[in-house]
Structures are given as structure tokens and as C-alpha cells.
C-alpha positions as CSV (number, residue, x, y, z in Angstrom):
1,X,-67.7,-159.9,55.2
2,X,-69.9,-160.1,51.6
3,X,-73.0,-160.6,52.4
4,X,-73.0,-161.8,56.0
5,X,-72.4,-160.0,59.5
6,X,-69.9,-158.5,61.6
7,X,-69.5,-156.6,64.3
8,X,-67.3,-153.2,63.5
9,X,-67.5,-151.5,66.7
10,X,-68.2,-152.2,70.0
11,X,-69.6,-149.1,73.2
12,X,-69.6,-149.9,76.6
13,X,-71.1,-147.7,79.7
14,X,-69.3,-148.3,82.9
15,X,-70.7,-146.5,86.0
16,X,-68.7,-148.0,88.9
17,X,-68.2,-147.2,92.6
18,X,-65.0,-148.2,93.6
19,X,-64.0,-147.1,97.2
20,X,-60.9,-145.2,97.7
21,X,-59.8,-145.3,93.7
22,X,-59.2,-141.5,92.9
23,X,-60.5,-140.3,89.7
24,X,-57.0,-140.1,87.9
25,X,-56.4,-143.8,88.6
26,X,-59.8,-145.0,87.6
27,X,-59.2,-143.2,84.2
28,X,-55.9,-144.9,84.2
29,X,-57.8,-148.5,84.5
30,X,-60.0,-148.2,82.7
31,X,-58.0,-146.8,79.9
32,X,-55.9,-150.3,80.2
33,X,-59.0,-152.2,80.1
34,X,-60.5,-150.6,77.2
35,X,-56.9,-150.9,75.6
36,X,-56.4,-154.6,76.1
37,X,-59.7,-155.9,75.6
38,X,-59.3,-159.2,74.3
39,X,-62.9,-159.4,72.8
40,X,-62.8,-156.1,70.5
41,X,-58.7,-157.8,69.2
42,X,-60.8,-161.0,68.4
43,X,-63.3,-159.2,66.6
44,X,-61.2,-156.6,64.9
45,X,-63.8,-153.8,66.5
46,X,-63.6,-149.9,67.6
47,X,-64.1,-150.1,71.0
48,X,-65.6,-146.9,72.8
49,X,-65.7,-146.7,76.4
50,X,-67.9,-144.3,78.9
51,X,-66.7,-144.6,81.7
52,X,-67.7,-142.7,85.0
53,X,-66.9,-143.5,88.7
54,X,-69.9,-142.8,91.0
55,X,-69.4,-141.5,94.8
């Protein structure tokens, strides 16, 4: 965009607790979600994603 603004990339922090998810399938989710994200397609943005599941 000349001379205007945009947004290029986008970071999210997830800390979640989610009872009974196990580790590998919270990845898995969140991996989707961070994959599909229909803001960042709108936007044309790098999405990055921390994501860590709390006990």
C-alpha cells in the first residue's frame, strides 16, 4: 500500500486450559486454527501463533 497502512503480519499468545485435551491434539488444533484463520486470509498477513496449554 503507497503511502498508507497495512497490516503484514499478525502474533497471537494462546495460553489455554482445556481439560482432558492431551498435548498432541491441542497442537493439532491449534495448528488448524492458526491455518484457517479467516482474518490473517482477509488481510493477506503472516500469522504466528504461541500457543501453550496450561495444567
Amino acid at each position: 500500500i503507497e503511502g498508507g497502512f497495512e497490516i503484514s503480519a499478525v502474533h497471537l499468545t494462546l495460553k489455554a486450559k482445556v481439560p482432558g485435551a492431551t498435548q498432541e491434539k491441542f497442537d493439532e488444533l491449534t495448528k488448524q486454527a492458526k491455518e484457517g484463520c479467516p482474518v490473517s486470509k482477509v488481510l493477506n498477513a503472516k500469522i504466528t501463533l504461541d500457543a501453550t496449554l496450561l495444567s
